[in-house]
N, C-alpha and C positions, 0 to 999 in steps of 0.2 A: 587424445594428447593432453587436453586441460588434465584429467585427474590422474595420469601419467606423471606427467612431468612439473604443468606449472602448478599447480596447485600446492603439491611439497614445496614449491620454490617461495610460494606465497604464504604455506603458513607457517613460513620459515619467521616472517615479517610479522608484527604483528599486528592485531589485526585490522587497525587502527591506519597502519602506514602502509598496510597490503591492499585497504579500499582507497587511500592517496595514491600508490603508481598506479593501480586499474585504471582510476580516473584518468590521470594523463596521460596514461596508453592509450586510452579509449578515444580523448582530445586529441591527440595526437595523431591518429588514423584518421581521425574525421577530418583533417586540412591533410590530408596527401591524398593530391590528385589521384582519383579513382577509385583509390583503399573502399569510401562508402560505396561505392556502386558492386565491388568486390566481393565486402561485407554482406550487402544484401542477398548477393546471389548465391555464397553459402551460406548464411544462417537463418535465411526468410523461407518460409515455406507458407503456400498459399492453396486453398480448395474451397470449394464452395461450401462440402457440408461445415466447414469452422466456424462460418459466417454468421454472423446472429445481432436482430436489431432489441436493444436495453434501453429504456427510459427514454426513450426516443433517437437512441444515436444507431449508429451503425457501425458495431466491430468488426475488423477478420478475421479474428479470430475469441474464443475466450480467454485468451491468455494474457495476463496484464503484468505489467511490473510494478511492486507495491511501494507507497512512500516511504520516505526514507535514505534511498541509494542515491535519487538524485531530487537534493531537495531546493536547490536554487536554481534546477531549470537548464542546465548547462551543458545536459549530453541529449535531450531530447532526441536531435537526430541521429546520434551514433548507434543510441539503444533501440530505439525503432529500427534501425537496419537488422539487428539482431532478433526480427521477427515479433517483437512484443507485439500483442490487439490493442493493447492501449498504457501508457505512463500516466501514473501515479505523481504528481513531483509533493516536496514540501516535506514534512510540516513546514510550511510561512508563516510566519509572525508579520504584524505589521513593520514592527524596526528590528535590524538586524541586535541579532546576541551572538554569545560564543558557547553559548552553550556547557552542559556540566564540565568540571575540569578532568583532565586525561589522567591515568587511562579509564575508558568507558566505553571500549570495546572489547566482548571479548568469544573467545571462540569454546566451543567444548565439543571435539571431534569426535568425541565417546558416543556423544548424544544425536551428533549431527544437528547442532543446535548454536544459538548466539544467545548473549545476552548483553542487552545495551540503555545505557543509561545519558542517551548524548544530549539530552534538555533541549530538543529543537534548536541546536544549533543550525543558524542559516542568515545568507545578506540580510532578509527583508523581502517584504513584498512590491517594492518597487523594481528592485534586483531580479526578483522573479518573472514580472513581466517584461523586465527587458530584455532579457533572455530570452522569452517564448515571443517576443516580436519580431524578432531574427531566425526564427525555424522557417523549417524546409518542409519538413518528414509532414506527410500524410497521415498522421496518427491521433486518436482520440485520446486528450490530456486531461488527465484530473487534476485539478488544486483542491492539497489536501492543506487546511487552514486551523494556526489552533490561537492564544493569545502569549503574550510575553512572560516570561515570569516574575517580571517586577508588576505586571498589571494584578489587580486586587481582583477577585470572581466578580466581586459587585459590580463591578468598571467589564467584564471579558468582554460581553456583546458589542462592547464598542471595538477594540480588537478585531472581531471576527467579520464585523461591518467592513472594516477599513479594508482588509483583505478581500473580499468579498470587491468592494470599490476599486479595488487594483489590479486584479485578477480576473477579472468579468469578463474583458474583450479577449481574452487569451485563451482562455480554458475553456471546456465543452461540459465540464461538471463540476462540482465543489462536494467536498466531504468535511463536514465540520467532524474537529478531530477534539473529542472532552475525553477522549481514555488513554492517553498514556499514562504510563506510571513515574515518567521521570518527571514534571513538572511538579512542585507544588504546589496538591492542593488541588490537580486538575480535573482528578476524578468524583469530586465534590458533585461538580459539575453535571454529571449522569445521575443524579435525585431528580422524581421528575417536575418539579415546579420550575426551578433552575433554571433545565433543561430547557423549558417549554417555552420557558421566556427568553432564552438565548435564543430557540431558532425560532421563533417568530420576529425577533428585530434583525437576524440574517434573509429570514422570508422578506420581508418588506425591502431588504436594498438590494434583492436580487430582482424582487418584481417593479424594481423601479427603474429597472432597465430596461430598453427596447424588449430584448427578449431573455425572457428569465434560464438560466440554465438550473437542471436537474441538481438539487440538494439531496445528500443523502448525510449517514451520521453512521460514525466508526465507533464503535464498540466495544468494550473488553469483554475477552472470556470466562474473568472471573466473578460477570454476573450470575444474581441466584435468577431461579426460574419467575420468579417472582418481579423481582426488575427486568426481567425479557419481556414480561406480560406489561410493566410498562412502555418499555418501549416501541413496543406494539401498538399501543393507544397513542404514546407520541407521534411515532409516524404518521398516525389516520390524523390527527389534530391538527400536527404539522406543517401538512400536505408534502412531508417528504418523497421525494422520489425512490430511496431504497435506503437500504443498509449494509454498509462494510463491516465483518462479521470476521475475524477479529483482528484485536491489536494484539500486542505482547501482553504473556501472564508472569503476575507477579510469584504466581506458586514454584514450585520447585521439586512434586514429587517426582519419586517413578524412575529418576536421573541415574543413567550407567557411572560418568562422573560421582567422582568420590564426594561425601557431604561434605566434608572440610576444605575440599578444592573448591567448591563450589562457593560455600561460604567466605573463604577469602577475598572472592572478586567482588562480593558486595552486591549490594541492592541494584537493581534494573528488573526491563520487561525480557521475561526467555522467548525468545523464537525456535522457529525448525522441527525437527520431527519430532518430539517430547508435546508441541501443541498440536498433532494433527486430528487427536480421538477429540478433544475436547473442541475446536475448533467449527467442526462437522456437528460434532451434536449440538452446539449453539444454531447452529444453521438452518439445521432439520428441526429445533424445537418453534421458532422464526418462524418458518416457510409453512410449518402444520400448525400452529396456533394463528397464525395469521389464513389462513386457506391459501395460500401461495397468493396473495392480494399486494406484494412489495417485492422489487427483485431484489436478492442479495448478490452482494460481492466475497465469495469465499477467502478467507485468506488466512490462512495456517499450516505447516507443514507439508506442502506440496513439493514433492522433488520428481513425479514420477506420471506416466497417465494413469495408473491406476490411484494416485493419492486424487486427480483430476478429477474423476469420473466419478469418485466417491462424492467429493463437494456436489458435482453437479446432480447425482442422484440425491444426494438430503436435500436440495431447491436451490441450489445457486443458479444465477444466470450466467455468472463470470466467476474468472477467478485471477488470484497474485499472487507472485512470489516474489520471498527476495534472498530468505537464508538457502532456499533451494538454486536462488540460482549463482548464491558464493560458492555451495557446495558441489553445486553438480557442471557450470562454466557456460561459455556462450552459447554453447550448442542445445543448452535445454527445451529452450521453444520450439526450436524445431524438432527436436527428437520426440517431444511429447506430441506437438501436433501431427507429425507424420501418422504413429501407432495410434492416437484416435481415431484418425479415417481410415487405418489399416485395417485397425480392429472394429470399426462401424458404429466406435462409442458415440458420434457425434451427429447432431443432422440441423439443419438450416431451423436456426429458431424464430420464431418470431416472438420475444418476450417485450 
């Protein structure tokens, strides 16, 4: 029914004010008695072989939903009813922005693709946690954490501290987020001196809590093999917990969309199936230059269990969507995890 009916009706909207009514539909079900108990019982699907324990937590599945869609923390439990293993929230900044000016959404059905340029727009990380102090949902959260963009780089690690400080008691993980493309400036940031000195002053205020939760660091696709190789040394240096493998690319080949449509809409990260070869092969170069020593978090062009099944054969342990799941609707988690265990792609992990 989604790519039936609502779908045309939503990309009627664009795309901008078609992720604005999602929202409040989705808000909306979640305060009418019963709807989430409803919700869950059609779009959750559960088995043991899904099951799999990552950095020390324990998912039901590998299927996550990737940051971005809900980035101040506000549908947690509407979107766990719809079967996610684990939410993504964020990018959080310490203080609320509004992020780039509109529009900086934008769709290319051609490609089955996004491209977006929304500057971490979000409340804040105080916003964030007060939202996730009020969930319900059973579900394994990441805060995905990045800095302001009036913060100067030499000043970020204080940024990613503060969030890091606000988001501690809420979250089960943190992803320090230095690669998007829409921020100024931010991908400076993934050099690896920078780098190395950003998360060891995020290392020290997460070990300075009772109990430290798993750091891990997100990554663009349009590193050379060369900066993966560092990466890989930062992670050991680190003492990162894994790697989120990837964000949006800023390239543009390859695209069914016409060049001059494309170029119209201007500068952003592209998502969706256009990233899913490059995506994978960041993954698989990761997990074999590393001897599979760090888990990754796949995330690029997934709409399908076989887009699934490829990540996790190049060495993911998990994986996220999110253009996959504008394009393909609520039902993708479960449809995907159903044919994993139909198809035998999956078995109780212990990573």
């Amino acid at each position: 029914m989604y790519q039936a009916l609502l779908r045309p009706l939503l990309f009627q909207l664009s795309a901008e004010q078609a992720h604005r009514f999602t929202f409040g539909a989705l808000a909306a079900a979640g305060r009418l008695p019963g709807l989430p108990a409803l919700l869950r019982q059609q779009f959750s699907y559960r088995h043991p072989a899904l099951e799999r324990e990552v950095f020390g937590l324990r998912f039901r599945n590998p299927i996550g939903l990737a940051a971005g869609f809900d980035k101040d923390a506000r549908l947690v439990d509407e979107l766990a009813a719809l079967g996610f293993g684990h939410i993504e929230i964020g990018t959080v900044t310490p203080r609320a922005q509004p992020g780039n000016p509109a529009p900086r959404l934008f769709r290319l059905p051609a490609d089955r693709a996004l491209i977006n340029r929304m500057g971490f727009n979000n409340a804040g990380a105080a916003a964030a946690a007060e939202q996730l102090r009020r969930r319900t949902a059973d579900v394994v959260i990441g805060g995905n954490i990045g800095k302001n963009k009036d913060t100067p780089n030499d000043q970020a690690a204080q940024d990613y501290v503060a969030c890091v400080q606000a988001l501690h008691e809420f979250v089960d993980y943190f992803v320090v987020n230095v690669s998007s493309p829409n921020t100024p400036g931010l991908r400076q940031l993934q050099e690896r001196e920078p780098l190395l000195q950003l998360l060891r002053a995020v290392q020290r205020a997460n070990h300075a809590r009772r109990t430290a939760r798993p750091l891990l660091l997100k990554i663009a696709p349009d590193l050379t093999n060369e900066q993966l190789d560092d990466i890989i040394g930062i992670v050991r240096e680190a003492g990162l917990s894994g790697v989120v493998a990837t964000n949006t690319t800023v390239a543009r080949d390859g695209l069914r969309t016409p060049a001059g449509a494309v170029e119209q809409l201007g500068a952003g990260g592209l998502s969706g199936a256009p990233l899913r070869a490059r995506a994978t092969e960041v993954i698989r170069y990761l997990h074999q230059q590393s001897g599979g020593s760090f888990p990754i978090i796949g995330v690029g062009g997934i709409f399908t269990p076989d887009d699934v099944q490829e990540k996790l054969a190049a060495g993911a342990a998990l994986v996220q969507l999110y253009t996959g799941f504008i394009y393909e609707g609520p039902g993708v988690v479960q449809r995907i995890c159903r044919q994993l265990v139909a198809a035998g792609c999956v078995q109780e992990s212990g990573r």
